[in-house]
C-alpha positions, 0 to 999 in steps of 0.5 A: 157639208163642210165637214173633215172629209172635204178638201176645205176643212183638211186645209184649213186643219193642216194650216192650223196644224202648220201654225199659219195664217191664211196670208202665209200660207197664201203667200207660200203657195202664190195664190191670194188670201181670199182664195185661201179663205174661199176654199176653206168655206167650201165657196171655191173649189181647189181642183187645179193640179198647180193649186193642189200641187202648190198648196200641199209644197206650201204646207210641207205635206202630201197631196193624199193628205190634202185630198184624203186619197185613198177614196173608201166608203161604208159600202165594201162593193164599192171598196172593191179595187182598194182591197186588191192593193195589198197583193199588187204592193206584194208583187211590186215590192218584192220583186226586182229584175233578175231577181223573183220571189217565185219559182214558178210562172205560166209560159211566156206566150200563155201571158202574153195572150191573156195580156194582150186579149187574143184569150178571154178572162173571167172576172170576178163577177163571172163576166168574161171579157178581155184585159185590153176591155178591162183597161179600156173601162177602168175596171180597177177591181178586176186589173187589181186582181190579175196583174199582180200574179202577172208581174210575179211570173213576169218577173219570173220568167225575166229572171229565167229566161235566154237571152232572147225571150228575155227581151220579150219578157222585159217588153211584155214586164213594161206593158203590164207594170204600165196599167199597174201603175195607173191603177195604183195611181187612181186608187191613191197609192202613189208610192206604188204607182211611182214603184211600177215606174221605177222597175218600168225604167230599169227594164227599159234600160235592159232593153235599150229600145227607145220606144219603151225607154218613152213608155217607161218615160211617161210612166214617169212624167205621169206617177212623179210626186207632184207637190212643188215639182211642176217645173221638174215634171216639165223638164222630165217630159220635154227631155223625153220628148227630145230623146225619143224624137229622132228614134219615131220611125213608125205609128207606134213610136208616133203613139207615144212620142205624141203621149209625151207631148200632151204630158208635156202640154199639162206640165207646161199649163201647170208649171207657171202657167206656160202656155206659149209652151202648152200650146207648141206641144199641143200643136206639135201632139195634133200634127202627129195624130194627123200622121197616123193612117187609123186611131192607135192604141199603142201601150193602151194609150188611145193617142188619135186626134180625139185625145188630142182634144181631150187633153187640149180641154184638160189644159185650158181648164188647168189654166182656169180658162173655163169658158174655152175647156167647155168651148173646146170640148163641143169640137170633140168626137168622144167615138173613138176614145175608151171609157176610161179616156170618156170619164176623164173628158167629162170629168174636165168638163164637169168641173169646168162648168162647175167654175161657172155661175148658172151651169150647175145642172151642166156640171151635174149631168156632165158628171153623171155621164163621167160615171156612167162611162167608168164608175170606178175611175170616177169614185176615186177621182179628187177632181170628181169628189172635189167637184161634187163636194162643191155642187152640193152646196150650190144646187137647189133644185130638187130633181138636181140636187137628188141626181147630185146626192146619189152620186155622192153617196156612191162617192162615200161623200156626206151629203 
């Protein structure tokens, strides 16, 4: 199992590559040698954001060359998000606000109508549906291969437009480049991801509308470069917080003015393990959703009291406190939440039971169910491929351990 595809066998090729010793490289990273050493046997998983985060600070490199992001396997249908990469980098990188590389674009309403659902689409695989279900099942193939299209016009029509339907075509601009950079995010091109979020930013700034100056915020917080930045990451989000705070004026500012809590509640577990201050967001998140009249999805961020709970168990598990993410997440009624929101509650899960001596078949069948609600947002997941990685070498039974190796050949995992 232990091979150059695992987590394991990169660290210990990159801390060769460093020259350094298990120790030093233990010491750099504040994690202990046998900790070190464990992971590079494959005998622990490194799955905590702050480890992975640490780690990669500690060598001087990357978290996708810790991980092996991107995700791609000898089956092209399962290649099929990555190959849309190449025209969302085209469209991100190319444009600027005011200034678009194409002269021509769909009317702004015709846009705003396929982006915001009130007209169908046709995907790929004939299938017609709507961009906020795509969203909503993190189908990243199909995302991938209408949004870049979407951000040339946008940005045309940004360019093009009066004064007026300007700031609708900014606003609209924001909420494309939002699922954009989750995309890119997911399929492992984080420069691409944190571009979407930088042109987010500026389009905020052109509006001067602090609820999307918090949208552009969280796009922020959530596609800053991770590697020995928890502590930025924390000061980001809880200035945010503070700066959208006294503009909550409605549900939709609520939405995401809570958003910025629970990116704050993470950055605080990883940062340091603060959790005094994880907890005081996460109350502070909780109180909000009680606020709102119905579940909202303001920006296709599903903030209700159930991703409440789904973050709650994120942060627990991010702070090793295995038994209470699982503990936790029995409280959660999943009903309201979108796929993409029920893969990554499960994916938590998963790895939290994966931690814990006898839960194997747990885990597993946790992990199935993360697959089954989004495939393609589990494939591409490092908690999924490092987890999965793990149990391979601890499952014995026969029907478990047939379940576990079919998802790690969808995965492109060795198995």
């Amino acid at each position: 199992m232990h091979d150059e595809v695992t987590i394991g066998a990169r660290l210990r090729a990159l801390r060769s590559w460093r020259g350094m010793t298990q120790s030093q490289l233990a010491d750099q990273a504040g994690l202990s040698t046998s900790f070190i050493s464990m992971v590079e046997h494959g005998h622990r998983m490194l799955d905590r954001r702050s480890h992975i985060s640490a780690v990669a600070a500690a060598l001087r490199v990357s978290e996708a060359d810790l991980t092996g992001q991107p995700y791609m396997t000898a089956d092209d249908g399962e290649n099929g998000p990555h190959a849309k990469i190449a025209a969302m980098r085209r469209a991100l990188a190319t444009n600027e606000i005011g200034d678009a590389v194409i002269d021509r674009a769909r009317p702004l309403a015709q846009l705003q109508d396929i982006f915001y659902g009130r007209t169908t689409v046709e995907v790929g695989d004939g299938r017609v549906t709507t961009v906020p279900k795509l969203r909503q099942e993190s189908n990243l193939s199909a995302l991938g291969g209408l949004l870049p299209d979407m951000i040339d016009e946008i940005h045309y029509l940004v360019a093009a437009a009066d004064e007026r339907q300007r700031a609708d075509a900014l606003r609209l601009l924001i909420d494309v480049l939002h699922p954009a950079a989750f995309v890119c995010a997911v399929l492992g091109s984080s420069d691409l991801a944190r571009l979407a979020a930088v042109q987010a930013a500026e389009a905020a700034r052109y509006l001067d509308d602090p609820v999307y100056q918090g949208v552009a915020d969280f796009m922020r917080v959530m596609t800053a470069p991770r590697a020995g930045s928890w502590d930025r990451i924390l000061k980001i989000s809880e200035d945010a917080v503070n700066r959208l705070e006294p503009h909550v004026t409605d549900e939709v500012g609520i939405q995401v003015y809570g958003m910025l809590h629970l990116t704050a509640a993470l950055a605080a577990s990883a940062n340091s393990y603060r959790m005094d201050s994880a907890n005081d967001h996460l109350a502070e998140a909780a109180d909000l959703a009680g606020r709102l009249s119905q579940g909202g999805n303001a920006f296709g961020m599903s903030f209700n009291a159930a991703n409440v709970g789904v973050w709650q168990v994120m942060v627990a598990a991010e702070y090793g406190d295995y038994p209470t993410a699982v503990g936790l997440a029995r409280d959660v009624d999943l009903s309201p939440l979108p796929a993409n929101r029920r893969c990554q509650f499960h994916l938590e899960v998963g790895r939290s039971l994966a931690h814990q001596r006898g839960k194997e078949r747990q885990a597993v069948m946790t992990l199935k169910q993360a697959e089954d609600a989004a495939p393609q947002r589990m494939r591409n997941s490092t908690v999924a491929h490092e987890t999965v990685t793990y149990l391979l070498g601890r499952v014995r039974a026969t029907g478990l351990a047939r379940e576990l190796r079919g998802m790690a050949s969808r995965m492109g995992i060795p198995h």
